[in-house]
N, CA and C atoms as a LAMMPS dump frame, in Angstrom:
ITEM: TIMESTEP
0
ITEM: NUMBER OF ATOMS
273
ITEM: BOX BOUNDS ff ff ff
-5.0000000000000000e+02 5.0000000000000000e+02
-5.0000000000000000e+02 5.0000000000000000e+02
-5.0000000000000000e+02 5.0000000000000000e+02
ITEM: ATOMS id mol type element x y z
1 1 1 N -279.781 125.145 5.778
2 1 2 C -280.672 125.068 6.899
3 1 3 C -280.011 124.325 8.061
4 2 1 N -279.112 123.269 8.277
5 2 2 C -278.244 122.692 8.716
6 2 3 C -277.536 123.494 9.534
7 3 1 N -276.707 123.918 8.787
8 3 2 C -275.809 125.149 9.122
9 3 3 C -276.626 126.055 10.163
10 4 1 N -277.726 126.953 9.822
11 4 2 C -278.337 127.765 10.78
12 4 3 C -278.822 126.943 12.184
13 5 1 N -279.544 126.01 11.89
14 5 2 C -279.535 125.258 13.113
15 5 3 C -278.966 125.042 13.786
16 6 1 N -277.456 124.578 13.519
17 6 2 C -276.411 124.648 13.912
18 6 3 C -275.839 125.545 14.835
19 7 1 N -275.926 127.003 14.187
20 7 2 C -275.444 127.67 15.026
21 7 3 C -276.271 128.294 15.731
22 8 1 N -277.557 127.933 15.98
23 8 2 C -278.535 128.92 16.486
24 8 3 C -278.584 128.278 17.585
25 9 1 N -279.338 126.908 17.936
26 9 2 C -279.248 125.873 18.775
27 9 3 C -278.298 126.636 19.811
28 10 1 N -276.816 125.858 19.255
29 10 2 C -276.098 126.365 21.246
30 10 3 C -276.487 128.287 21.773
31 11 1 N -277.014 129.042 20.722
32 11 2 C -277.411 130.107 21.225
33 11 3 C -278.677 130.106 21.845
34 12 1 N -279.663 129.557 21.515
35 12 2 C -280.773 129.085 22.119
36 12 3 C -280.508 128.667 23.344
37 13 1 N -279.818 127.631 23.472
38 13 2 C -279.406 126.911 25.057
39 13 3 C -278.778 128.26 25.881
40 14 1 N -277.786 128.636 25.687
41 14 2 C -277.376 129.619 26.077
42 14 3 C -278.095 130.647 26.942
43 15 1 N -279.002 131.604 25.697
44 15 2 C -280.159 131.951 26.578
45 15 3 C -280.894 131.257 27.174
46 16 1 N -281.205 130.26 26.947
47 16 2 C -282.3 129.813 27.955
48 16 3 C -281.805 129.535 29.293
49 17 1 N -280.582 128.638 29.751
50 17 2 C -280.06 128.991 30.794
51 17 3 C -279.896 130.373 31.593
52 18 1 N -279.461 131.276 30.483
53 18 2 C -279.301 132.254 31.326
54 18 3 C -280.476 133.172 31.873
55 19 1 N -281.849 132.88 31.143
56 19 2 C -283.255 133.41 31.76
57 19 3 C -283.825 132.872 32.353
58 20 1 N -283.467 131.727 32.701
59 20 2 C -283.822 130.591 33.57
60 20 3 C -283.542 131.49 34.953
61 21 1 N -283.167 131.797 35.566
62 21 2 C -282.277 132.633 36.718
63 21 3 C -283.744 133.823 37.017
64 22 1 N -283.861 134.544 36.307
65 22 2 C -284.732 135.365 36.336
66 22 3 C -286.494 135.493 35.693
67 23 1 N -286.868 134.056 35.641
68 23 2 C -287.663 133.496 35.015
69 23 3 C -288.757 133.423 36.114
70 24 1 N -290.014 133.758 35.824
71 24 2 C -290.961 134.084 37.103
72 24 3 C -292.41 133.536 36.255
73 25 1 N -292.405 132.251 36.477
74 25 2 C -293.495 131.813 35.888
75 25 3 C -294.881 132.002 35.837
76 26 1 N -295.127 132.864 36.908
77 26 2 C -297.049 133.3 37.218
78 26 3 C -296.701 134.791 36.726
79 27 1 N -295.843 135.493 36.54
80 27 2 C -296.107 136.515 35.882
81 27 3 C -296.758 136.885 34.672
82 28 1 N -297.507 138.044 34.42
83 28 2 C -298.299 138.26 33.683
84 28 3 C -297.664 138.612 32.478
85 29 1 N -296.446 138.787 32.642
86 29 2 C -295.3 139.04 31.481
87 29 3 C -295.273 137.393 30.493
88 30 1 N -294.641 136.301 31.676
89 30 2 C -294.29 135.491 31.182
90 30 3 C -295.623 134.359 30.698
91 31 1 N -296.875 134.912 31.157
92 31 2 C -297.926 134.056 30.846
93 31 3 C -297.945 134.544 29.645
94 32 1 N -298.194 136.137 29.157
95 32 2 C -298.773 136.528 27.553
96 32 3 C -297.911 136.012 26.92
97 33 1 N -296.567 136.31 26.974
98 33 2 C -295.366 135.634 26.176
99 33 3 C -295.304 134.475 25.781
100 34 1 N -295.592 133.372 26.842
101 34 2 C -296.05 132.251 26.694
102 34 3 C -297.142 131.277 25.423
103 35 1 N -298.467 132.434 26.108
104 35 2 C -299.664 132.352 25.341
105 35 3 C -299.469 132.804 23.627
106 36 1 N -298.689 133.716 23.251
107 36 2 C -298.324 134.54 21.837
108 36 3 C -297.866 133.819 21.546
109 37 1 N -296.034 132.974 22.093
110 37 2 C -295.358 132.333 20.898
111 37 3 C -296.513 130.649 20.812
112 38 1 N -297.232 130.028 21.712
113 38 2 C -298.162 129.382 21.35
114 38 3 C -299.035 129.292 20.516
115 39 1 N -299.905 130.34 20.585
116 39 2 C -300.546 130.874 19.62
117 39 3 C -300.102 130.926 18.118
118 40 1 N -298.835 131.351 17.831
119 40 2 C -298.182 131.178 16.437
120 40 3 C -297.73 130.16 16.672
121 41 1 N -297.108 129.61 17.213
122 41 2 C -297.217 127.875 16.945
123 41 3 C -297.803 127.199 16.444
124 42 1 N -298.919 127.309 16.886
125 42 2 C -300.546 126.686 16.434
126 42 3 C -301.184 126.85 15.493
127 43 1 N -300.882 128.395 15.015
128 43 2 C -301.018 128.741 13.522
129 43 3 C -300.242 128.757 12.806
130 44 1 N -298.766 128.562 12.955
131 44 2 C -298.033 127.927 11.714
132 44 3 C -298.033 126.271 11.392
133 45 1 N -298.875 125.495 12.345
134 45 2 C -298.849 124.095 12.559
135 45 3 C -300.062 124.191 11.777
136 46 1 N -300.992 124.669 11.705
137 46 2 C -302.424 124.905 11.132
138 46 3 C -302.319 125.011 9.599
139 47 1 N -301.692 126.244 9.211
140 47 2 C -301.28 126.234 7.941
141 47 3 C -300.54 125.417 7.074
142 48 1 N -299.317 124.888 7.991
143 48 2 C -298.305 123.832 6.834
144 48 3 C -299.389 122.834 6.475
145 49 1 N -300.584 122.419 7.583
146 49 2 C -301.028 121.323 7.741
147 49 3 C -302.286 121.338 6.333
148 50 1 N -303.074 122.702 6.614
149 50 2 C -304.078 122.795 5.368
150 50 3 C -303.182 123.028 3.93
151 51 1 N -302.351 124.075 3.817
152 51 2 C -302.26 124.493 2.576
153 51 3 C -300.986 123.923 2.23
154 52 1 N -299.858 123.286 2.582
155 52 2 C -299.094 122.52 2.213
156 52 3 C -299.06 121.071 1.968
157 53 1 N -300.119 120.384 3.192
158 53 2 C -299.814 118.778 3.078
159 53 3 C -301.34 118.833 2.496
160 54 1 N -302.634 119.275 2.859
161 54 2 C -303.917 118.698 1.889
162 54 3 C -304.073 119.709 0.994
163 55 1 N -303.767 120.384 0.867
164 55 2 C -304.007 120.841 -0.926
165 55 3 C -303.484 120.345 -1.7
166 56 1 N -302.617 119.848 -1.514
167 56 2 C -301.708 118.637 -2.916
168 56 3 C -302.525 117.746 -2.699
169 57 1 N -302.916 116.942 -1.62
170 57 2 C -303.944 115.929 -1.985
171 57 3 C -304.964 116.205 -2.634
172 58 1 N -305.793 117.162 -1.884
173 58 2 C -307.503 117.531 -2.449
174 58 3 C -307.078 117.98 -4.163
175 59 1 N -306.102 118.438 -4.477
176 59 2 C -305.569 118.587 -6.133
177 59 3 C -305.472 117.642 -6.957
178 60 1 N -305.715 116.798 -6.981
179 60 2 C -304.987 115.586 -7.35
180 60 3 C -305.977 114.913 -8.309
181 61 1 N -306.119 114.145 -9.389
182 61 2 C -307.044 113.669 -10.49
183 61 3 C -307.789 113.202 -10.236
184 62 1 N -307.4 112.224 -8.785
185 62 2 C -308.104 111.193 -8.034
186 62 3 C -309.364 111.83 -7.898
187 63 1 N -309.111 112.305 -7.072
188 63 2 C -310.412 113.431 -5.922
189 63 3 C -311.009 114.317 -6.817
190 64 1 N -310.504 114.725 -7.834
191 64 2 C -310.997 115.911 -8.671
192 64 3 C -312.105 115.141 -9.113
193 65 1 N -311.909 113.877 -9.763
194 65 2 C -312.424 113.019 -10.395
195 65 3 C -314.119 112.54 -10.378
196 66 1 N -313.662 112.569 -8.598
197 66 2 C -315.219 111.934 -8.181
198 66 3 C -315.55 112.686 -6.533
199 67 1 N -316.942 113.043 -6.938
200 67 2 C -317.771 114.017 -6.264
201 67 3 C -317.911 113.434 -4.602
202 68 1 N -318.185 112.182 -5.111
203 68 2 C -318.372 111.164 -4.107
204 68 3 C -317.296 110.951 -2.859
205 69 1 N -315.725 110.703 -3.315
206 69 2 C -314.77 110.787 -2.916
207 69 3 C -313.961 111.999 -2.109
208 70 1 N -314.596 113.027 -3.115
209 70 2 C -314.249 114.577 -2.072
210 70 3 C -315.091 115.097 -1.154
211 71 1 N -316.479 114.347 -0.809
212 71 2 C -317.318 114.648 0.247
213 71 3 C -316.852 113.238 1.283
214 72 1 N -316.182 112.491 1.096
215 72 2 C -315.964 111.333 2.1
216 72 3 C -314.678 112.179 2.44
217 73 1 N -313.709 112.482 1.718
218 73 2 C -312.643 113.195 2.287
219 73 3 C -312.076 114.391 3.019
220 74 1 N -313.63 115.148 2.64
221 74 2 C -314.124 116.378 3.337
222 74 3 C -314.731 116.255 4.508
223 75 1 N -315.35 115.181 4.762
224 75 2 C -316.013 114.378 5.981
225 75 3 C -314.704 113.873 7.051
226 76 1 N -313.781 113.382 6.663
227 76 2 C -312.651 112.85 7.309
228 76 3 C -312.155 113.687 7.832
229 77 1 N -311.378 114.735 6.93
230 77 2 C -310.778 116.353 7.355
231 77 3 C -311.853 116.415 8.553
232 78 1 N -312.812 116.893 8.647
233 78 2 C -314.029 117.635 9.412
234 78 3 C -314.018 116.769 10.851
235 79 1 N -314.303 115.694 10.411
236 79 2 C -314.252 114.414 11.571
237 79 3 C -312.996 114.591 12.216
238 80 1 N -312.226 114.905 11.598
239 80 2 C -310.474 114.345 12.544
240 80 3 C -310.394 116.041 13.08
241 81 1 N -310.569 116.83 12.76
242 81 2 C -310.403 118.377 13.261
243 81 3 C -311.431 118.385 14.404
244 82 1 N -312.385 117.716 14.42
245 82 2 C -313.382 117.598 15.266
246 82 3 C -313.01 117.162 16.336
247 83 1 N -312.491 116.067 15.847
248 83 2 C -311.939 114.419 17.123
249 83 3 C -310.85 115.395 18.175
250 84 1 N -309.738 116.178 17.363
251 84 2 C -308.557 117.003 18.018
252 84 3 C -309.018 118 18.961
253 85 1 N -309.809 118.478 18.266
254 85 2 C -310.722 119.909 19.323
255 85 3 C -311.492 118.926 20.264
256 86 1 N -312.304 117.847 20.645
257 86 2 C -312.704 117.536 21.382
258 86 3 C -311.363 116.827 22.605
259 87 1 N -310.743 116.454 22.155
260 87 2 C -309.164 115.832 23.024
261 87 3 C -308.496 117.122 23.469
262 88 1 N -308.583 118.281 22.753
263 88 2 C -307.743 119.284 23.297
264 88 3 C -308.394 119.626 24.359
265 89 1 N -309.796 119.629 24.904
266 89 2 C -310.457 119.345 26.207
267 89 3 C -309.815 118.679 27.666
268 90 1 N -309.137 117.52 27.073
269 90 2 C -308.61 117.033 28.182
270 90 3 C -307.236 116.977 28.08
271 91 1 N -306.664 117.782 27.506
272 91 2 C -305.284 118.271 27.371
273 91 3 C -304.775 119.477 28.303
């Protein structure tokens, strides 16, 4: 993974300089383009976030354990997804 980064990076820079030149920011081209790779951004940030980092938690003996504990933790999740969508307001 190193390695690919590696060599992808100075190709990345590369192009980007060189579309920089012909880069027309109110275009309706470069707004959807914009808006799409965002959009999957947001949903690959979404996913690592539910099904990689809290499903190993919510799995766990602890939480399985007690009823009590997975509705306070289900409350937290809910609360903090809440708190983000209300801040993404003034973002």
């Amino acid at each position: 993974m190193a390695f690919f980064f590696a060599v992808t990076t100075p190709f990345g820079i590369a192009l980007g300089m060189a579309l920089s030149t012909t880069y027309e920011e109110n275009s309706p081209r470069a707004l959807i383009t914009v808006g799409l790779l965002n959009a999957s951004s947001a949903g690959l940030l979404i996913y690592m976030a539910l099904v990689d980092l809290l499903a190993a938690d919510f799995m766990g003996d602890k939480l399985q354990g007690s009823v009590k504990l997975q509705i306070k933790s289900y409350m937290a999740v809910l609360l903090g997804a809440g708190g983000m969508s209300v801040m993404a307001i003034w973002a």
